[in-house]
DRENTI-194076 format. One record per residue (C-alpha): chain; residue in one letter; y, x, z. Coordinates in nm, 2 decimals. Last residue first. Layout:
N
('A','A',(Y,X,Z))
...
END
This chain:
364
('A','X',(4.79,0.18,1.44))
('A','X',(4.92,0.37,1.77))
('A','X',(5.29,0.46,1.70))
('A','X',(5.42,0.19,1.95))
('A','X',(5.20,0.35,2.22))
('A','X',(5.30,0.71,2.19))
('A','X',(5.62,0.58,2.20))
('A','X',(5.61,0.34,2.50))
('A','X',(5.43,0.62,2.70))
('A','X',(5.67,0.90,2.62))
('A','X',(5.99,0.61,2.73))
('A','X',(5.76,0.54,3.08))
('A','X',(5.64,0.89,3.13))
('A','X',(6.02,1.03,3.10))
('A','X',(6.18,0.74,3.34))
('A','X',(5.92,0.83,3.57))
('A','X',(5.94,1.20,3.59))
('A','X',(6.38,1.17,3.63))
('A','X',(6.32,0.87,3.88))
('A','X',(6.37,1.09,4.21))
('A','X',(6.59,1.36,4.05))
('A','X',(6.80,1.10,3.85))
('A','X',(6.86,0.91,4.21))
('A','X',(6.96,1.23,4.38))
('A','X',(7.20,1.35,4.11))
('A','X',(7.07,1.65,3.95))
('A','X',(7.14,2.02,3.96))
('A','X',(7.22,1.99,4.36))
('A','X',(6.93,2.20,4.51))
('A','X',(6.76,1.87,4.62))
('A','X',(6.76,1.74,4.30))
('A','X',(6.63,2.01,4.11))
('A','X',(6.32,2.04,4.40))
('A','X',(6.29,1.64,4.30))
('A','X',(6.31,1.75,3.92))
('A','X',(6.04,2.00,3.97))
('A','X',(5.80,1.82,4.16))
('A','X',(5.80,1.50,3.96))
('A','X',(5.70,1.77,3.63))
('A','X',(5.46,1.89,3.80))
('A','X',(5.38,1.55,3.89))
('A','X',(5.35,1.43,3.58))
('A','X',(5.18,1.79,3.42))
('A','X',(4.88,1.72,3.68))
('A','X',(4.85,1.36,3.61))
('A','X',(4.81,1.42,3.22))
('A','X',(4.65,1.69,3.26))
('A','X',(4.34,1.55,3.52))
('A','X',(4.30,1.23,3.36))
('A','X',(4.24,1.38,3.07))
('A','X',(3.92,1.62,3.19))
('A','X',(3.82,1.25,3.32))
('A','X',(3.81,1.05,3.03))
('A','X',(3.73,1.37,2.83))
('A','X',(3.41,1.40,3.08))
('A','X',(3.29,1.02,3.07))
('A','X',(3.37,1.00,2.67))
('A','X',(3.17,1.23,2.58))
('A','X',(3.14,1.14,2.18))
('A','X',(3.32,0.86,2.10))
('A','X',(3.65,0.98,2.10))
('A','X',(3.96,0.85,2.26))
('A','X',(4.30,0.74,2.01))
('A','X',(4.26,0.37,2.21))
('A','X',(4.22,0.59,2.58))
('A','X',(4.53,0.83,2.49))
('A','X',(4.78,0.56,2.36))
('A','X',(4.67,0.35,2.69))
('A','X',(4.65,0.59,2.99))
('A','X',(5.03,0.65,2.97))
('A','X',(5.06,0.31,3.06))
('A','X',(4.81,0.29,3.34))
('A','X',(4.96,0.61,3.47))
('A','X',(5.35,0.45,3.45))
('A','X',(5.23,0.16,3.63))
('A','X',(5.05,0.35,3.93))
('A','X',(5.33,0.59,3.98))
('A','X',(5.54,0.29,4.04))
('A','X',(5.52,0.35,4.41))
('A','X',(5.69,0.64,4.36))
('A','X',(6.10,0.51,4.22))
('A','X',(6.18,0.31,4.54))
('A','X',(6.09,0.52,4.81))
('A','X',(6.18,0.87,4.62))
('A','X',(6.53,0.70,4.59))
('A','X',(6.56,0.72,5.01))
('A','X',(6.37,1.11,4.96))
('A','X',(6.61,1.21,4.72))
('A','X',(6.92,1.03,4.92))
('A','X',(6.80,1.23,5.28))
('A','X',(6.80,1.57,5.04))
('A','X',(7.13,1.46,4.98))
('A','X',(7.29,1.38,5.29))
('A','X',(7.12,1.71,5.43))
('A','X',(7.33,1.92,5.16))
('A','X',(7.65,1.72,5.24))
('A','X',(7.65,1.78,5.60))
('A','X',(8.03,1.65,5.60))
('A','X',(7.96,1.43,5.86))
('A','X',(8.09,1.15,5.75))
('A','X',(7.79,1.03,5.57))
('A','X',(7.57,1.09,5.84))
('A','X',(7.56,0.73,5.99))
('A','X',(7.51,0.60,5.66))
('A','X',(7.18,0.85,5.56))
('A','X',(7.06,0.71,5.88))
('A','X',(7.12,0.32,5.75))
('A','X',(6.94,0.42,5.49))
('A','X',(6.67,0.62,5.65))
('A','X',(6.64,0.29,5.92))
('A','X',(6.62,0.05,5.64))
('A','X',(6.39,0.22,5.37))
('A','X',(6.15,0.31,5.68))
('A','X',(6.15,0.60,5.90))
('A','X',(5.88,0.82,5.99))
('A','X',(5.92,1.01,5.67))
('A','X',(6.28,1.08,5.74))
('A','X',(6.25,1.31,6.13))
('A','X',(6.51,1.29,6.31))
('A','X',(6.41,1.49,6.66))
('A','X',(6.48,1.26,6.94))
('A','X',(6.20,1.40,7.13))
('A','X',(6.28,1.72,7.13))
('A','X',(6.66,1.70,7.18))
('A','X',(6.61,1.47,7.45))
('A','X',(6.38,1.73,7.62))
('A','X',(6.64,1.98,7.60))
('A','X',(6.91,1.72,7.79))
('A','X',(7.12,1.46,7.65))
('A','X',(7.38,1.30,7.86))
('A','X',(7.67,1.55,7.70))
('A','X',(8.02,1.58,7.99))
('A','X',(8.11,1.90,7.85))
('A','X',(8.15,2.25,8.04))
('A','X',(8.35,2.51,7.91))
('A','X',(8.43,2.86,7.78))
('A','X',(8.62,3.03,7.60))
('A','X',(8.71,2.73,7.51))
('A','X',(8.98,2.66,7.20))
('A','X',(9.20,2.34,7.11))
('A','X',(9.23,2.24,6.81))
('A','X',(9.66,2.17,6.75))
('A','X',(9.70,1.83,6.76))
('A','X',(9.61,1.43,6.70))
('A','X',(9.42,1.53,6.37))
('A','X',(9.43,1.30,6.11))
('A','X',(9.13,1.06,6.03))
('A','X',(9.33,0.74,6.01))
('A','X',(9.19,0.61,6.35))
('A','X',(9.28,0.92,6.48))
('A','X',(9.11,1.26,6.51))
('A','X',(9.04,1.53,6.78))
('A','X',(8.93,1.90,6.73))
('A','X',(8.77,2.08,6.98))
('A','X',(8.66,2.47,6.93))
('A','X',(8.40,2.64,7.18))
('A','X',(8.31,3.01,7.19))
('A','X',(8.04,2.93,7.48))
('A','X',(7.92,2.61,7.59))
('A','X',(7.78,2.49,7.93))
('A','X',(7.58,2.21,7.93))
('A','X',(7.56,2.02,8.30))
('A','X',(7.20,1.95,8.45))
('A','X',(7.16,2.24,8.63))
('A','X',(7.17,2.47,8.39))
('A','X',(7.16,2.42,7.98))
('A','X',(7.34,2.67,7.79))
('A','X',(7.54,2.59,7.45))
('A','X',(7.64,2.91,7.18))
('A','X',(7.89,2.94,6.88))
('A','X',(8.07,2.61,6.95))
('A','X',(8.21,2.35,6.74))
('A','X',(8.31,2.02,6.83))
('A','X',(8.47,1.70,6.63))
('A','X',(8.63,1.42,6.82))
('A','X',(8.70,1.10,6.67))
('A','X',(8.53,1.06,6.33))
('A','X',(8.53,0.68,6.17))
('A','X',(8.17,0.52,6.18))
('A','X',(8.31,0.18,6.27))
('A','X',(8.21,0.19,6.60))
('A','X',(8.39,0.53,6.69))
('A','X',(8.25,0.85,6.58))
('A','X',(8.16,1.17,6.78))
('A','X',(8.06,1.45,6.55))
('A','X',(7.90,1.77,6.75))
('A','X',(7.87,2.11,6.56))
('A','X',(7.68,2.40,6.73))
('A','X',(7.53,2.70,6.56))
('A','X',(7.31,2.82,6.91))
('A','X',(7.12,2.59,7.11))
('A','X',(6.99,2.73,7.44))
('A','X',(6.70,2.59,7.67))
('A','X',(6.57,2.93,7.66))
('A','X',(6.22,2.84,7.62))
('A','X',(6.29,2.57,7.39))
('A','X',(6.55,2.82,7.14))
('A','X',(6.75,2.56,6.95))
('A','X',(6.86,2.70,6.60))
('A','X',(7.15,2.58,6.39))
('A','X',(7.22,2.24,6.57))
('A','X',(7.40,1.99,6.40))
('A','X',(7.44,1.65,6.68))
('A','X',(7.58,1.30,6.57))
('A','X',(7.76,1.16,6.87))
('A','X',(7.77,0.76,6.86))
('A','X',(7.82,0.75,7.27))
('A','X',(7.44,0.86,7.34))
('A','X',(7.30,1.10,6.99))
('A','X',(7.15,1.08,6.68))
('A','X',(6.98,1.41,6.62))
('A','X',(6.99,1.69,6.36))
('A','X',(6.76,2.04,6.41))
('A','X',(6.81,2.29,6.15))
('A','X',(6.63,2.54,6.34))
('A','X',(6.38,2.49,6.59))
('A','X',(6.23,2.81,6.79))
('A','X',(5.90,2.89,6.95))
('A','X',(5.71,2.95,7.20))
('A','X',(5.62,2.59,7.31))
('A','X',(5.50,2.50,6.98))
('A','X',(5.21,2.75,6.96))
('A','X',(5.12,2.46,7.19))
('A','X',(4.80,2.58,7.45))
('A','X',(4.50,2.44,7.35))
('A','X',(4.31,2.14,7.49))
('A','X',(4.61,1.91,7.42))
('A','X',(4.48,1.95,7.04))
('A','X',(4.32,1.65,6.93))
('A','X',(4.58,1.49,7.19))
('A','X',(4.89,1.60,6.94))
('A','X',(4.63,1.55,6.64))
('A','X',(4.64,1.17,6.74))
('A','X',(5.05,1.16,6.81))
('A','X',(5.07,1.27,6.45))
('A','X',(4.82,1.01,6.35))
('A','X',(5.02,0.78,6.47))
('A','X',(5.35,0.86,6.32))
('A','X',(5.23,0.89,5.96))
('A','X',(5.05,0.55,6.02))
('A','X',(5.38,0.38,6.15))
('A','X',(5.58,0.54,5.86))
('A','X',(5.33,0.43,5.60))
('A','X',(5.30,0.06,5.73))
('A','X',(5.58,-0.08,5.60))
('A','X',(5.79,0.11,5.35))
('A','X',(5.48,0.26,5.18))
('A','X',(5.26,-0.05,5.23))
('A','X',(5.55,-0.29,5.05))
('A','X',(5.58,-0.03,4.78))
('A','X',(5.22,0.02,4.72))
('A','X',(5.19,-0.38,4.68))
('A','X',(5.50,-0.36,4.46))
('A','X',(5.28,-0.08,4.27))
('A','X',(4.96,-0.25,4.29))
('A','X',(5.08,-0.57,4.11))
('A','X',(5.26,-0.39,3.81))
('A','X',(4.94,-0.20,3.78))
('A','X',(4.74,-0.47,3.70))
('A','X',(4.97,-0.68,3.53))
('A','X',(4.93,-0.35,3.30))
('A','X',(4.58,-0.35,3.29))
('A','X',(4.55,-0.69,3.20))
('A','X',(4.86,-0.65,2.93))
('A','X',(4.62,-0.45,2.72))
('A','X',(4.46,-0.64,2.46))
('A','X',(4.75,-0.88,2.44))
('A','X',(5.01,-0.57,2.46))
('A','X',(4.80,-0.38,2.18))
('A','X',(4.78,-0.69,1.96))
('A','X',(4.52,-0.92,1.91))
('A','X',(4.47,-1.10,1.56))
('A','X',(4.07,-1.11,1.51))
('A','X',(4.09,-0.81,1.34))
('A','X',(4.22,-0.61,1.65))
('A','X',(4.00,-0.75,1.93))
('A','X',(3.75,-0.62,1.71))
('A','X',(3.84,-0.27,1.65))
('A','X',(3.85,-0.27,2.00))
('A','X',(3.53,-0.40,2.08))
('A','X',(3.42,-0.07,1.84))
('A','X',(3.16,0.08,2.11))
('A','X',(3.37,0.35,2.19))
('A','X',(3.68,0.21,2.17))
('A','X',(3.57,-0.06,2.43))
('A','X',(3.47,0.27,2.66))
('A','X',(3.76,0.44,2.62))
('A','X',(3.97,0.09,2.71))
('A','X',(3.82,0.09,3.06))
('A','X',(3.74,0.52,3.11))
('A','X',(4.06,0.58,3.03))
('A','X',(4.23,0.25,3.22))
('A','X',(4.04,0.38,3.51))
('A','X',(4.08,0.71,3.55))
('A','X',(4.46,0.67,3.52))
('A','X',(4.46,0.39,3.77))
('A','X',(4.23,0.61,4.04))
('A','X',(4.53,0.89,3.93))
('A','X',(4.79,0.67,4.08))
('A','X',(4.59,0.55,4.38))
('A','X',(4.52,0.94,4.52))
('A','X',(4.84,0.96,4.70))
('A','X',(4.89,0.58,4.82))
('A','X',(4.51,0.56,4.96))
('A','X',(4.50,0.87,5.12))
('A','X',(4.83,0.79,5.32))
('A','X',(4.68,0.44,5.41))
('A','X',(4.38,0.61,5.52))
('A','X',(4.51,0.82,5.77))
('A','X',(4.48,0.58,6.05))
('A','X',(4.14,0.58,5.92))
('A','X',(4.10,0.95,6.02))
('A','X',(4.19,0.96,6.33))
('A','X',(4.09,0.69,6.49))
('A','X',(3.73,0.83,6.39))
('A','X',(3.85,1.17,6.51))
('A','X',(3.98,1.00,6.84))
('A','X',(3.60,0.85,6.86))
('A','X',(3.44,1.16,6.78))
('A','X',(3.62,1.29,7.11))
('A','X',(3.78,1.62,7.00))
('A','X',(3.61,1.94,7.20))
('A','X',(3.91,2.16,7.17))
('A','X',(3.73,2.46,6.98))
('A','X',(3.50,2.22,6.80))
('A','X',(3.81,2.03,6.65))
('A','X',(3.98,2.38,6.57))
('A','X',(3.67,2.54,6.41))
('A','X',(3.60,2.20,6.21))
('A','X',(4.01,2.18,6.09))
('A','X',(3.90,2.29,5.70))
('A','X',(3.52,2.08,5.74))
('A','X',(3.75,1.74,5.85))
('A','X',(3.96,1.81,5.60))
('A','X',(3.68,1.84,5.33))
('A','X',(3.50,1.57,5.42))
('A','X',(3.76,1.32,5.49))
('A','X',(3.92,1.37,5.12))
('A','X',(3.58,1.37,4.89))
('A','X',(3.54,1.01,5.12))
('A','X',(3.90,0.88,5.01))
('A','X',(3.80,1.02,4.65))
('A','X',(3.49,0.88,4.59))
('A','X',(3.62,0.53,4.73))
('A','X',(3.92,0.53,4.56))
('A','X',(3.75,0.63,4.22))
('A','X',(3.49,0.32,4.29))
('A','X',(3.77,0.11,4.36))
('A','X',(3.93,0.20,4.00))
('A','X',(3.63,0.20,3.82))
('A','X',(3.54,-0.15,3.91))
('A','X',(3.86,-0.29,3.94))
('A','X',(3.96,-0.14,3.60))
('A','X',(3.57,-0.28,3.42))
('A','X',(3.64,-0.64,3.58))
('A','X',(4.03,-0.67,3.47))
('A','X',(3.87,-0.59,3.12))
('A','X',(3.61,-0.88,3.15))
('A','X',(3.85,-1.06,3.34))
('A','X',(4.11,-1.03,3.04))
('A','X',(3.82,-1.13,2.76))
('A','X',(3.73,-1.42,2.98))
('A','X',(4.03,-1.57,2.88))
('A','X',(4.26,-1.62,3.25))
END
């Protein structure tokens, strides 16, 4: 490596780490000052609030990484601008890649590593610290308990896919019913739909209930058959259905796909693509990081001498805030159907990446 790429590599680390730091810290404080009341009211353990809170460290660290590299590559190549090194690096023969392509390896590197900790260890810490604000709280009495779920979907014994409208815990009744069972190659066998489903003594009891059965070629055997009502051999109980709950960001890429597959003949075409948004979301937002650094370039080499520190900063701040404006936009697009899942999750990207590339192309 020329000592000209460490020395820029040094300033990025530098900055960068220190931003992390700043910001992980800025991040504790002020959720653990929002949730004080709560977390005096149940008399929380410091050390469950220490386990706690660096469980939730990894989430920090992949939200607030992107705008650390912004920071950083401002302040970085600001600073050289400042004091004319670039000018240099110019006349002797560099180009902008050469000058830059530390900062860029950079980012390349910390997105695939943001990837691998967002499929890998992301899920696991979401989950845990969950299950640590679940005994934070055992003190008080669950809001939880009292209410209703709607829109609950679960993964069922005997490949049954359950589509429940509203599932009342006290009441132990679900209400908007539609049970899919498939066979082993995913291909629709039975199909139920009932208005209403009681659980007593062990046994469900369904009201209003309409059975349709399928062959192998997805016709229907006969007429539907309708229940005024009946009882139906299902193994899950209300507990089941709480605990089974799907819920996407505890999965991984390979368990969301391969749920996204097992609901694909469902005909639940609106949860099939919000679960495609977030499965291309996976992919496309680790390499936040990237298209910061790169945006960072054009407006770090065109930076001002005079206050560099606050413009650096006060930049920062735009650029990243109309980015993911503009990320939240298309995925809420996506989601409502305008735009195909993967163009919804990549839409902000692709746009940084091809504005990046001109603004730098144009630099003199």
């Amino acid at each position: 490596m020329r000592i000209l790429d460490r020395y820029i590599l040094k300033s990025i680390l530098i900055v960068f780490f220190s931003c992390l730091f700043i910001f992980i810290f800025l991040y504790i404080i002020i959720d653990l000052f929002s949730h004080l009341d709560e977390i005096l009211k149940n008399k929380a353990p410091i050390e469950l609030l220490i386990k706690y809170y660096l469980a939730y460290i990894p989430i920090i660290f992949i939200q607030v990484s992107s705008v650390a590299c912004l920071i950083s590559t401002l302040y970085t190549f600001g600073n050289l601008n400042r004091y004319n090194e670039i000018i240099a690096m110019r006349a002797s023969g560099l180009n902008i890649f050469s000058i830059t392509k530390t900062a860029i390896i950079f980012g390349l590197i910390l997105s695939l590593f943001i990837f691998w900790l967002n499929d890998k260890f992301l899920p696991l810490s979401l989950s845990l610290t969950q299950k640590i604000k679940e005994q934070i709280e055992a003190g008080r009495k669950k809001v939880q308990n009292k209410e209703n779920i709607d829109n609950l979907s679960i993964y069922g014994l005997k490949n049954r896919l359950f589509f429940i409208n509203t599932f009342s815990i006290p009441e132990n009744t679900l209400k908007g019913i539609t049970i899919l069972e498939h066979d082993e190659k995913q291909n629709i066998t039975k199909k139920i739909v009932a208005d209403k489903g009681i659980y007593k003594e062990g046994l469900w009891k369904f009201y209003r209930c309409i059975i349709y059965e399928f062959d192998e070629n997805g016709q229907m055997k006969q007429e539907p058959q309708y229940f005024e009502e009946i009882f139906l051999p299902i193994n899950e109980t209300p507990q089941d259905f709480l605990t089974q709950k799907q819920q996407p960001e505890f999965m991984n890429i390979s368990q969301l796909d391969n749920y996204i597959w097992k609901l694909s003949k469902s005909g639940a075409t609106k949860v099939i693509r919000n679960l495609k948004v977030d499965l291309y979301q996976r992919f496309t937002s680790p390499f936040n990081c990237l298209i910061m650094i790169l945006l960072g370039i054009p407006f770090s080499l065109k930076m001002k001498r005079r206050a560099m520190g606050l413009a650096s900063f006060g930049l920062a701040m735009m650029v990243g805030f109309l980015y993911y404006v503009l990320n939240a936009v298309s995925i809420a697009f996506g989601k409502a159907g305008f735009l195909f899942p993967f163009l919804a999750s990549s839409f902000s990207q692709i746009s940084a990446l091809l504005l990046s590339l001109y603004l730098i192309n144009r630099l003199p």
